[in-house]
C-alpha positions as a printed NumPy array, in Angstrom:
array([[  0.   ,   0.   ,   0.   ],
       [  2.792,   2.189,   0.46 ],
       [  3.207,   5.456,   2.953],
       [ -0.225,   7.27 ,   3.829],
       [  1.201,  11.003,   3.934],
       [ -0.727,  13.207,   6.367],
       [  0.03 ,  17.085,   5.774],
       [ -0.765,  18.682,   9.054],
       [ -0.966,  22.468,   8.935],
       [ -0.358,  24.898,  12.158],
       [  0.301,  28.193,  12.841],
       [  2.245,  26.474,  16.197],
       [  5.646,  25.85 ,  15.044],
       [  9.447,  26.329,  16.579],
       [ 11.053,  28.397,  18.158],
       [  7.422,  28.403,  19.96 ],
       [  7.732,  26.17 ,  22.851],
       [  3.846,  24.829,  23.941],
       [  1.943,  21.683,  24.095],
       [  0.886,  21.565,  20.488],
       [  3.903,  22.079,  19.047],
       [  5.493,  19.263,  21.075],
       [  2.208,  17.231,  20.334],
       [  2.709,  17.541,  16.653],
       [  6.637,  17.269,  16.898],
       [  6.088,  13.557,  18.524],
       [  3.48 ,  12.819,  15.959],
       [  5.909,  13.273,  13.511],
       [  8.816,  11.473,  14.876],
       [  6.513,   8.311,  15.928],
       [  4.264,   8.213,  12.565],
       [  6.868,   6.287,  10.625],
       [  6.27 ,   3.236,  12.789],
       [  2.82 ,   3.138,  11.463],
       [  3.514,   3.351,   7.88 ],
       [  2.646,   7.183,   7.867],
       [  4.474,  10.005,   7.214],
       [  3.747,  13.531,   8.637],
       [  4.878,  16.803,   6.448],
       [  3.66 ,  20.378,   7.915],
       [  3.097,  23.804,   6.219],
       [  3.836,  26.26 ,   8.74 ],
       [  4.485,  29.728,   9.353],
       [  8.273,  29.094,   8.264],
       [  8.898,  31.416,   4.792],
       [  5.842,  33.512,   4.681],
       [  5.1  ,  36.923,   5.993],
       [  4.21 ,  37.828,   9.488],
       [  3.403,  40.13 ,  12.425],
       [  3.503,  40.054,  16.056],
       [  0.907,  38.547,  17.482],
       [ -0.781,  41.035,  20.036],
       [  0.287,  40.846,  23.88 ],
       [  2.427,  38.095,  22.951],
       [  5.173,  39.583,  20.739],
       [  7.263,  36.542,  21.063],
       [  5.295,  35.171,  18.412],
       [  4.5  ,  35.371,  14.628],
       [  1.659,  35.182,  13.043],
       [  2.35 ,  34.656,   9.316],
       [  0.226,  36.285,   6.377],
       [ -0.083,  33.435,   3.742],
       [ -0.871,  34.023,  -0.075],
       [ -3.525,  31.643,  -1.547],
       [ -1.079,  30.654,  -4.318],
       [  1.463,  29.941,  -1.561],
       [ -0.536,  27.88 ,   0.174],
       [ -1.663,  26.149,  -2.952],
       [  2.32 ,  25.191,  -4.034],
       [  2.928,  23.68 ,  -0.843],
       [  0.239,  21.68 ,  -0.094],
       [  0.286,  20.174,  -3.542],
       [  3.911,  19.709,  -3.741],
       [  3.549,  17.619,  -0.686],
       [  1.03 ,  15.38 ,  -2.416],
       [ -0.445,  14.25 ,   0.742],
       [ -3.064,  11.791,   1.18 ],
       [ -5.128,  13.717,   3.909],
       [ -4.998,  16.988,   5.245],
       [ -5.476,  17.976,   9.04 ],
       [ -5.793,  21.307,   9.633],
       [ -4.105,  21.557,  13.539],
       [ -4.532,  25.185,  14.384],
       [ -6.744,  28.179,  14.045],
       [ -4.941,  31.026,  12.957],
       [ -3.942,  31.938,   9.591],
       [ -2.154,  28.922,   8.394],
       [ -5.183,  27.205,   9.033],
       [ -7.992,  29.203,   7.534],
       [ -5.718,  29.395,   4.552],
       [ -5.499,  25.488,   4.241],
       [ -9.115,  25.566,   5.495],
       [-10.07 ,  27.76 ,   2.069],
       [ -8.029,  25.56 ,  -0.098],
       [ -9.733,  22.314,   0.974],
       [-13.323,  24.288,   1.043],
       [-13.229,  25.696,  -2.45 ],
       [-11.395,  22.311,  -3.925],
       [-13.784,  19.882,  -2.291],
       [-11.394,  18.158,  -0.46 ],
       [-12.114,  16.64 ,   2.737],
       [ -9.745,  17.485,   5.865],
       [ -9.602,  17.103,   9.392],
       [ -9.467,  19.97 ,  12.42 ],
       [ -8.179,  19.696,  15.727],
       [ -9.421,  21.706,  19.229],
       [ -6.612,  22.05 ,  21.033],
       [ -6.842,  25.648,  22.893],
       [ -9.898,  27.194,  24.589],
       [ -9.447,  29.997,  22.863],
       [-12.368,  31.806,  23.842],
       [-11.718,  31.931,  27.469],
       [ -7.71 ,  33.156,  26.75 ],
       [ -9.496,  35.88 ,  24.663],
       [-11.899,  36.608,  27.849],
       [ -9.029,  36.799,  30.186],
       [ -7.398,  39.553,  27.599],
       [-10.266,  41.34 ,  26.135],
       [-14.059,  42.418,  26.91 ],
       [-15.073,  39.651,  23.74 ],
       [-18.187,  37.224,  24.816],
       [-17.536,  33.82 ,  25.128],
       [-20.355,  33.061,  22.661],
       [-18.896,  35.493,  19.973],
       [-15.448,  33.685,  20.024],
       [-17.546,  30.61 ,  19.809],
       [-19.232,  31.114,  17.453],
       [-16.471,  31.813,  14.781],
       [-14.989,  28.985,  16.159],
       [-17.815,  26.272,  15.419],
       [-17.834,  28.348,  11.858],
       [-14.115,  26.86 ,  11.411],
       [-14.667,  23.364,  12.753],
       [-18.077,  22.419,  11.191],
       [-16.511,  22.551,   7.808],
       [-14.201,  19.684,   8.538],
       [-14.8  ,  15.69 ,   8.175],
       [-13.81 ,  15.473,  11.928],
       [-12.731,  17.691,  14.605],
       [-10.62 ,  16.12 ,  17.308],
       [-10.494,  16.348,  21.141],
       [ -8.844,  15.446,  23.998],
       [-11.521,  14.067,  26.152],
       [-14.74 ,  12.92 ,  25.859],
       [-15.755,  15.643,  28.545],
       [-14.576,  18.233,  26.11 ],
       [-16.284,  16.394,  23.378],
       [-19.677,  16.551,  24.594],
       [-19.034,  20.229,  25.917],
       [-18.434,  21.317,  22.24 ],
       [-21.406,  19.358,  21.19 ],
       [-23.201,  20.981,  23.755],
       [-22.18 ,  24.434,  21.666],
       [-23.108,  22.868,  18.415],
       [-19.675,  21.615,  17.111],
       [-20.289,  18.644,  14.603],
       [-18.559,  15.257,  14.053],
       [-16.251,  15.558,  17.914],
       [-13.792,  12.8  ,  17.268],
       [-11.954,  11.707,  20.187],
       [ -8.063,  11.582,  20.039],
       [ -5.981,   9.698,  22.386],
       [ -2.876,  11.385,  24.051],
       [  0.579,  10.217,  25.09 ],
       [  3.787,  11.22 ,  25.584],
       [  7.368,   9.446,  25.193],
       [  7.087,   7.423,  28.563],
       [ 10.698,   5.794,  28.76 ],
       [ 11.613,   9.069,  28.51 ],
       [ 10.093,  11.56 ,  30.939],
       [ 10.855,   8.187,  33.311],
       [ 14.631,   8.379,  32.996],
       [ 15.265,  12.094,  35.071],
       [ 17.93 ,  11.643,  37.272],
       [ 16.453,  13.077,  40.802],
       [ 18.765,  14.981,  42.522],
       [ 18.375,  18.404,  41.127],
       [ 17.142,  20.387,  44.082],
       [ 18.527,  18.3  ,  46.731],
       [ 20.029,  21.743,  47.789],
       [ 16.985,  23.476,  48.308],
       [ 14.213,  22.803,  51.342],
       [ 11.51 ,  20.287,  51.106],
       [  8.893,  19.214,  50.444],
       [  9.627,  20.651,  46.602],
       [  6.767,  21.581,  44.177],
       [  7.114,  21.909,  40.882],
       [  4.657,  23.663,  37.786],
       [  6.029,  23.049,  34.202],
       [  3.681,  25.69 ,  32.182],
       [  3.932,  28.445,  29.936],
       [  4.415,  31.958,  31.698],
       [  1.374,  33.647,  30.97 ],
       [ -2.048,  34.737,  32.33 ],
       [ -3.851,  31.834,  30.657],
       [ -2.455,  29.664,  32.526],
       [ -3.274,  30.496,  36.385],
       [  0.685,  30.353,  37.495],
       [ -0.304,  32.978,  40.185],
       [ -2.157,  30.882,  41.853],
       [  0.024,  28.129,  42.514],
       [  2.563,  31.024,  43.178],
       [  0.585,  32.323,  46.16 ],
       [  0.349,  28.798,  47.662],
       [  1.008,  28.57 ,  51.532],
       [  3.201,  25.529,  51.715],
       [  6.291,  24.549,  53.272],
       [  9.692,  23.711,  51.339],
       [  9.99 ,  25.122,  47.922],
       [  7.996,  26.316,  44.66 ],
       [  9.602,  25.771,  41.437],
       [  8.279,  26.783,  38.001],
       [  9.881,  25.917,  34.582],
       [  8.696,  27.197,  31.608],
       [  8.925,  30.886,  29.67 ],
       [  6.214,  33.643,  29.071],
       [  5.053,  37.205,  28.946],
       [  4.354,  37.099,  32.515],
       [  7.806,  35.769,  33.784],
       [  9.139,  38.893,  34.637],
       [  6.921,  40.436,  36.501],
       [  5.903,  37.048,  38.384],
       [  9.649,  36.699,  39.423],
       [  9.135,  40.352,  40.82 ],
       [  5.831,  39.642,  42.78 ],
       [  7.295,  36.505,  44.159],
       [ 10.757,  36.583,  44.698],
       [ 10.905,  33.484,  47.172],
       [  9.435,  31.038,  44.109],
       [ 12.37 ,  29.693,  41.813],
       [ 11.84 ,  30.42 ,  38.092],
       [ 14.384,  28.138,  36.168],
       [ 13.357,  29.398,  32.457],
       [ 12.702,  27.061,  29.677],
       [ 14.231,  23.573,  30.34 ],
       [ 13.898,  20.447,  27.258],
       [ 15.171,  16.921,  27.247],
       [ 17.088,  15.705,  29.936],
       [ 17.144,  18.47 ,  32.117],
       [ 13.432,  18.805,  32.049],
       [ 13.144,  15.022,  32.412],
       [ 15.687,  15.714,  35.596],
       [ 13.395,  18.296,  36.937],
       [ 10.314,  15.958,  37.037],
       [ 12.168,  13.21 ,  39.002],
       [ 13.961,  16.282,  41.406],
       [ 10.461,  17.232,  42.81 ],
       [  8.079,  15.148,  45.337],
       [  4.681,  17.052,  44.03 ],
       [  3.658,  18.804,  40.548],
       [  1.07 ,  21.387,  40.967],
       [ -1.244,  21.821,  37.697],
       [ -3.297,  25.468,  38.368],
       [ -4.268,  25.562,  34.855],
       [ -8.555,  26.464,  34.366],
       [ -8.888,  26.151,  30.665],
       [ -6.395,  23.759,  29.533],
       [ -8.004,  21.151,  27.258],
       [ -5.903,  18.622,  28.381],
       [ -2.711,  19.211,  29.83 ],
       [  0.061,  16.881,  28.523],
       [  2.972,  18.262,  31.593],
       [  0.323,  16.43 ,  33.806],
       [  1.095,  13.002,  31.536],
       [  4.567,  13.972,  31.769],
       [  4.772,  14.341,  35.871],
       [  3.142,  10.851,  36.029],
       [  5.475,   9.192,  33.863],
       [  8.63 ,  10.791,  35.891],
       [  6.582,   9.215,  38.972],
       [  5.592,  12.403,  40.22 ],
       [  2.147,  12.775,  41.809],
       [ -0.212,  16.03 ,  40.842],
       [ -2.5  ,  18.264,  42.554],
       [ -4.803,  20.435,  40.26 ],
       [ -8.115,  21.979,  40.346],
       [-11.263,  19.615,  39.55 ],
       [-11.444,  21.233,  36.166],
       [-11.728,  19.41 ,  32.65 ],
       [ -7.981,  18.109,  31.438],
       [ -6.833,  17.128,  34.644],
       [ -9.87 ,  15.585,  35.842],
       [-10.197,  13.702,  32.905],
       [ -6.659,  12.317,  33.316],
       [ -6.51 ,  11.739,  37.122],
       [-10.153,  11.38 ,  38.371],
       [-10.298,   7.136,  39.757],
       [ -6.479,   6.899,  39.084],
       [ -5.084,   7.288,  42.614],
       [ -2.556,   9.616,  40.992],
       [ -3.479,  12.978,  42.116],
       [ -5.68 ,  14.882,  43.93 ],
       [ -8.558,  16.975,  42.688],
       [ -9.859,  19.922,  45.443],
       [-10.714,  23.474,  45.224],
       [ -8.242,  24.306,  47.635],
       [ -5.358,  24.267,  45.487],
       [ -3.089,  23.968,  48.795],
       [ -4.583,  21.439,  50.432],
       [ -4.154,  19.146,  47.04 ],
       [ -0.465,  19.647,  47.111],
       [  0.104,  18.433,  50.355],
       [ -1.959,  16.033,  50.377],
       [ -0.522,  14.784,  46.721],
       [  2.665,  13.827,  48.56 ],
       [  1.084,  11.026,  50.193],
       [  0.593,   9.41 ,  46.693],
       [  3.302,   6.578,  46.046],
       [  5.689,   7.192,  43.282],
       [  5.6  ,   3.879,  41.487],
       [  1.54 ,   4.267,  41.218],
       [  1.745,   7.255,  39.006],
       [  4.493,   5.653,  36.456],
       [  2.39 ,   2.825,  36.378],
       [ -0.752,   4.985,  35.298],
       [  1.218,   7.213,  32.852],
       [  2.763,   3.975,  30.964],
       [ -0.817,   2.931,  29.35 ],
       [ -0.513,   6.807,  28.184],
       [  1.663,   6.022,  25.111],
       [  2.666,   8.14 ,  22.33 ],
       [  2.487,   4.821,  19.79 ],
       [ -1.276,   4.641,  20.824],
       [ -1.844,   8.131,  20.684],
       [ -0.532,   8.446,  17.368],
       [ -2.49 ,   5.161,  15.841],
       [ -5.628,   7.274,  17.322],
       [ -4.912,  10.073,  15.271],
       [ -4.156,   8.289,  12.155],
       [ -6.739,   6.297,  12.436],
       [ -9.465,   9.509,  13.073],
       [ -7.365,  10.878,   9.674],
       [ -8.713,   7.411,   7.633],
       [-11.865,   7.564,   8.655],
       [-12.704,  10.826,   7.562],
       [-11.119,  10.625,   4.453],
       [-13.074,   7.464,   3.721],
       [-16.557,   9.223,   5.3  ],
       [-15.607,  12.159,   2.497],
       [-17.184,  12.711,  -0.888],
       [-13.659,  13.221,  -2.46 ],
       [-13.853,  13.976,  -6.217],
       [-10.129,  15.005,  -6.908],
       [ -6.71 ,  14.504,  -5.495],
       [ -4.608,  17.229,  -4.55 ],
       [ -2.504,  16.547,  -7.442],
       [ -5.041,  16.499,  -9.779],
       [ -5.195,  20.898,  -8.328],
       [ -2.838,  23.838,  -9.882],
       [ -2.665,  27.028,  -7.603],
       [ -4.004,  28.951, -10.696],
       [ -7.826,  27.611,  -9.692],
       [ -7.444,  29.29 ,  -6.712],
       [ -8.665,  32.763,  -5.886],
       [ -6.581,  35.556,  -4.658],
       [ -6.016,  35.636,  -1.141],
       [ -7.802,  39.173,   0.452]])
């Protein structure tokens, strides 16, 4: 049968570091082991801007013809269409106006990050939202919790995804790493930024030390409210893996993640986690034994430290990224079969296209 070539397109590319980035970089890297190969149109080579309140990244401005070389120079077999921004509507018109089928992922609650910024209704953001989705064969979640919430707001054909991480290696940290500072030692692995809730994990009561890795907008000034909390910056690979195994408790204050792979990642490093009993974590933890659920974010931590080490690895090893990615593929297949496909992409020239606005 030869490879099945997925083209996933994303406006979440490197040097951004966050969850769907390292989701699709894994895809990538494990796809090859099930006879599928990932290629990605990205922001890399066209136009952009700053993206407002978070300079740090680009948001390119794609031309229709552009968009139209790449994807059919990549002759792909399916398209998913991974991210919301630009990249994506672009792909998103190309499929639309060429009657080609694609798939859509949810992977940010958008909405609520734009409520936390801006005085923009829920249901507005929504709304264009379920616009973008609805035109796809499939749009996949996390969760089945989040899947019948965006039923609930009149998304269309929820597909659920499974998620996983590289197990063997967020188990092989070395702990150690803070053996100089006092315990009990808590650790959040998140991006710096309001979205996120840090503060609130920051203000925490609890004895020993705080530790947050991870980069954002709100680093600085975080570091200047809280100057007894240890901010190590971005950390990857083995010295993240390191930091996992160095800590006794992983705090998750996140409200709107819609998922939360770090929490994946602390269980696999045998660390157990204390969060809020809010979709994403209580999807992954609630009957597991690993973590604890509770209002009072406080309380959760220290009672989290009770949990035994080897219980949480154990969980996090059914989590794996070869399963994950055979769920993904195999949501990919079945919308392509469930679409009415008249043409290939290589049966399309750019030229059919109309101009981008």
């Amino acid at each position: 049968m030869g490879t099945f070539r997925i083209l996933v397109a994303t406006d979440a590319w490197a040097p951004q570091v966050n969850g769907v980035v390292r989701t699709l970089e894994a895809l990538a890297a494990e796809a090859p082991s099930h006879e599928t190969e990932i290629v990605f149109l990205t922001p890399d080579g066209f136009p952009s801007i700053a993206m407002p309140s978070y300079p740090d990244i680009r948001l390119a401005y794609p031309r229709s013809a552009g968009i139209a070389e790449r994807i059919e120079s990549s002759r792909p077999h399916a398209i998913h269409i991974a991210t919301e921004g630009p990249i994506g509507l672009a792909v998103r018109r190309y499929c639309i106006r060429n009657s080609l089928p694609f798939t859509t992922c949810y992977h940010t609650r958008y909405p609520e990050y734009i409520a936390a910024r801006w005085p923009i209704p829920l249901s507005t953001s929504y709304a264009v939202l379920r616009r973008f989705h609805n035109a796809s064969r499939g749009t996949m979640v996390a969760t089945a919790a989040l899947g019948n919430e965006l039923k609930a707001r009149g998304f269309n054909q929820v597909m659920p995804w499974q998620r996983g991480i590289n197990v063997a290696a967020f188990a092989s940290g070395r702990a150690g790493l803070f053996k100089h500072l006092p315990g009990p030692v808590f650790l959040c692995v998140a991006r710096v930024a309001v979205e996120k809730n840090i503060e609130a994990f920051l203000k925490l009561d609890l004895p020993g030390s705080k530790i947050v890795v991870g980069d954002g907008p709100a680093r600085e000034s975080l570091q200047k409210a809280f100057p007894d909390v240890h901010f190590l910056g971005f950390r990857s690979g083995q010295d993240l893996y390191d930091a996992y195994a160095s800590a006794d408790a992983f705090v998750f204050p996140s409200l709107t993640d819609t998922y939360g792979l770090v929490v994946l990642e602390a269980l696999a490093a045998g660390l157990p986690v204390a969060a809020f009993p809010v979709a994403g974590p209580r999807d992954i933890l609630l009957g597991s034994g690993c973590g604890i659920l509770d209002q009072d974010l406080g309380r959760a931590a220290l009672a989290a430290l009770a949990i035994p080490r080897e219980r949480c690895r154990s969980f996090a090893a059914k989590h794996t990224l070869a399963a994950s990615t055979a769920s993904f593929i195999d949501n990919v297949k079945q919308a392509q079969a469930a679409g009415k496909r008249t043409r290939t992409v290589s049966d399309l020239a750019a030229t059919e296209l109309l101009p981008w606005p």
